[in-house]
N, C-alpha and C positions, 0 to 999 in steps of 0.2 A: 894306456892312457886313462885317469882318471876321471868320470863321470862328472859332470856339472852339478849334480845331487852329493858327488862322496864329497868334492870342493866347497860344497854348502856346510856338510854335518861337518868336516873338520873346520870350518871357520867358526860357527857355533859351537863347539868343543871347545877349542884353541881360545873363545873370546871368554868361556867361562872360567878357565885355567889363568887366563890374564889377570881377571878378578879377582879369584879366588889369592893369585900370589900377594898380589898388591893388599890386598887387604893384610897377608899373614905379613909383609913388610912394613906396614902400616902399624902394626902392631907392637915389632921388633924396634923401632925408630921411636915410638913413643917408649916403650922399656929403653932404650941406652940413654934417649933427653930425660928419663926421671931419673937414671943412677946420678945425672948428673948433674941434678937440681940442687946445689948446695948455697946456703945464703951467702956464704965466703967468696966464695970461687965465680960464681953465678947468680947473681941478686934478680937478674929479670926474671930469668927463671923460674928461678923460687918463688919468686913474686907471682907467675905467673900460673904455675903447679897450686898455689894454696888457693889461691882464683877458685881455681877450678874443683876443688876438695870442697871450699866451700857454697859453691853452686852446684854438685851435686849431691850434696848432702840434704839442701834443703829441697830437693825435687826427690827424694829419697826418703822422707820420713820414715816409712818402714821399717829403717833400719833402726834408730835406736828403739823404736817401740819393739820390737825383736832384739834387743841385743847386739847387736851383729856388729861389730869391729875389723877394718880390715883399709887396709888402702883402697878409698874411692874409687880415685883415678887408675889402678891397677885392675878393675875391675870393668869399670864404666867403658874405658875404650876396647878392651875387647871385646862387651856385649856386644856396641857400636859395630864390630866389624863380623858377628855372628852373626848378627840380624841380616845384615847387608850382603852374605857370604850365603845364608838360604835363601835370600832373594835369587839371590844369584843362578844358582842351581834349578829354583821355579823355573826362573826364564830363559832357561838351556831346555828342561821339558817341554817349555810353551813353543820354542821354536822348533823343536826333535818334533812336536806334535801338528806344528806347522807344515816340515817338510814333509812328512808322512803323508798328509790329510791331504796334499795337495799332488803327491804322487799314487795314492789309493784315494779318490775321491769318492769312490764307492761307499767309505767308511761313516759318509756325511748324512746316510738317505736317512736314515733317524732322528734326523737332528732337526726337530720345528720351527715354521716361520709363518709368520703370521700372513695370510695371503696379499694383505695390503701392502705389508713393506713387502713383499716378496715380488710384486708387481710394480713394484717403486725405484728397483733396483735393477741395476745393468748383471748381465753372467758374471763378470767381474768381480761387481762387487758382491753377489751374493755367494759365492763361494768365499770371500773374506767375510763375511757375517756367519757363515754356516759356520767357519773352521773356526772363529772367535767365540761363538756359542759352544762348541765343542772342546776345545780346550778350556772354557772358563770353569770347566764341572773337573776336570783333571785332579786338582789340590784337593779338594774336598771329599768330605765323606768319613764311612770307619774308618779302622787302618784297615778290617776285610777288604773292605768298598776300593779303599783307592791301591790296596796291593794287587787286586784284580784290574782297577782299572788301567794304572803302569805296565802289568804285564802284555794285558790284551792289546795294549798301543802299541807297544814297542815287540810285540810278540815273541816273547819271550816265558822260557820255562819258570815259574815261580820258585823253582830249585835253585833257580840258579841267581836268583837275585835278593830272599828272602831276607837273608840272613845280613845282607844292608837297608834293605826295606827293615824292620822293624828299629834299628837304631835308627833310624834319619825320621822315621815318626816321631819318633822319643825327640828327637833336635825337633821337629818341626813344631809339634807339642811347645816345650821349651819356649820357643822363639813368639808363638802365640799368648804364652801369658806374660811375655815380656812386652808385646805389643799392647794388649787390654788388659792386663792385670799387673802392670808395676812390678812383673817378675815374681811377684808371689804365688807360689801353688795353687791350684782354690780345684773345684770340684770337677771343671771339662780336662785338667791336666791328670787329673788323677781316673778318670773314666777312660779315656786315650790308654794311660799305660797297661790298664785291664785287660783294655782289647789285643794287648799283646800280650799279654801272660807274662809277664816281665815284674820283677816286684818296685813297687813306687820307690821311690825315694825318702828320706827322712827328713831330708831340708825342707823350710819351708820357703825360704827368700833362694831362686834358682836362676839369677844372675850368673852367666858362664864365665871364668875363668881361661886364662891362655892354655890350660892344657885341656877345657870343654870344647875350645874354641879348635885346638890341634886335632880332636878325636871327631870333630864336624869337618874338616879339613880333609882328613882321610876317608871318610865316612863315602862324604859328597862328590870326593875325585876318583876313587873308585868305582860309584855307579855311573859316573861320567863315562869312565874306561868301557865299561861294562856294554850299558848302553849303545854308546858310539858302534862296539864292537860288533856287538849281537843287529844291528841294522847295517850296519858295513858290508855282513858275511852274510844273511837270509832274506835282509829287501834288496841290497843294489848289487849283490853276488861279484862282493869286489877285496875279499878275505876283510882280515882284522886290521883297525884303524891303530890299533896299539898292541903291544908285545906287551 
């Protein structure tokens, strides 16, 4: 019979794989309504498709001061489900880091509190303040910094997971100057790719595409697998969550 902890990590697996589908059908559903946006056939449509070409164009400037030509909305709804698809994946680690933190609490004795809130606060809740302080430092850092700190969480051989760690920086990267920088390159995206020895890019407008969006896709569900497996089989000694 399975553990109330392996029942936890496979519903946090399972809820990120929900996400991650819907989004990639989210995708596909907006591809078959544009094939068939035709003024003839489908007037709202069309109608409603040029809408939308034309409101994100102008929240796009970038693009024609760069040149750059290409179907908007072909572009637009998939960043929309990229961004939203490494959210997603965050907060499968915020939670893998919750279960952990609250099954080794040991892991927390580092982690400062100011003595006033500390006295302010029930056991309860100061182990949810501890474990939130402690995952808030998780995302951040070099990619050295946080490929060490993924490992040492989820304890795990840096062998064994490297080799998706340095792509999912590169998306994370990505998805960062898509947040604060309008998707254009600029100087933290290009110091990130450094830190992994990987050569930059030439683009400079880095708006993903469905097949950036497919290789974030595998990227992210893979370390999911991985993950899942590697605390399955050395924290709760209960084998592998997936084949």
């Amino acid at each position: 019979m399975r553990s109330d902890d392996f029942k936890k990590l496979d519903k946090i697996a399972s809820s990120y794989f929900i996400k991650a589908d819907t989004l990639f059908r989210t995708i596909n559903f907006t591809n078959i309504a544009l094939s068939l946006s035709q003024p003839e056939t489908n007037p709202e449509l069309f109608k409603a498709h040029e809408a939308l070409k034309e409101i994100v164009k102008k929240n796009s400037p970038i693009i024609s001061e760069h040149g750059i030509n290409y179907d908007l909305v072909m572009k637009h709804v998939p960043s929309l489900c990229f961004s939203s698809l490494v959210s997603a994946f965050e907060d499968f680690i915020v939670e893998v880091a919750d279960l952990i933190l609250r099954k080794e609490p040991e892991r927390l004795y580092n982690v400062k509190c100011e003595y006033g809130l500390f006295t302010s606060m029930n056991d309860e809740e100061t182990i949810n303040y501890l474990i939130s302080e402690k995952t808030a430092t998780l995302t951040f850092g070099s990619a050295r910094e946080y490929t060490n700190k993924l490992c040492k969480l989820i304890d795990i051989n840096k062998r064994t997971i490297e080799h998706l760690i340095k792509p999912y920086i590169e998306i994370k990267a990505r998805r960062d100057v898509g947040v604060h920088n309008n998707w254009v390159k600029d100087a933290r995206y290009s110091k990130k790719i450094s830190e992994l020895n990987i050569p930059d890019v030439s683009e400079i407008f880095l708006k993903p595409d469905l097949d950036y969006f497919r290789h974030t896709y595998d990227t992210c569900g893979a370390m999911v697998k991985i993950i899942a497996n590697n605390i399955t089989s050395n924290l709760l000694n209960e084998g592998e969550m997936f084949k």
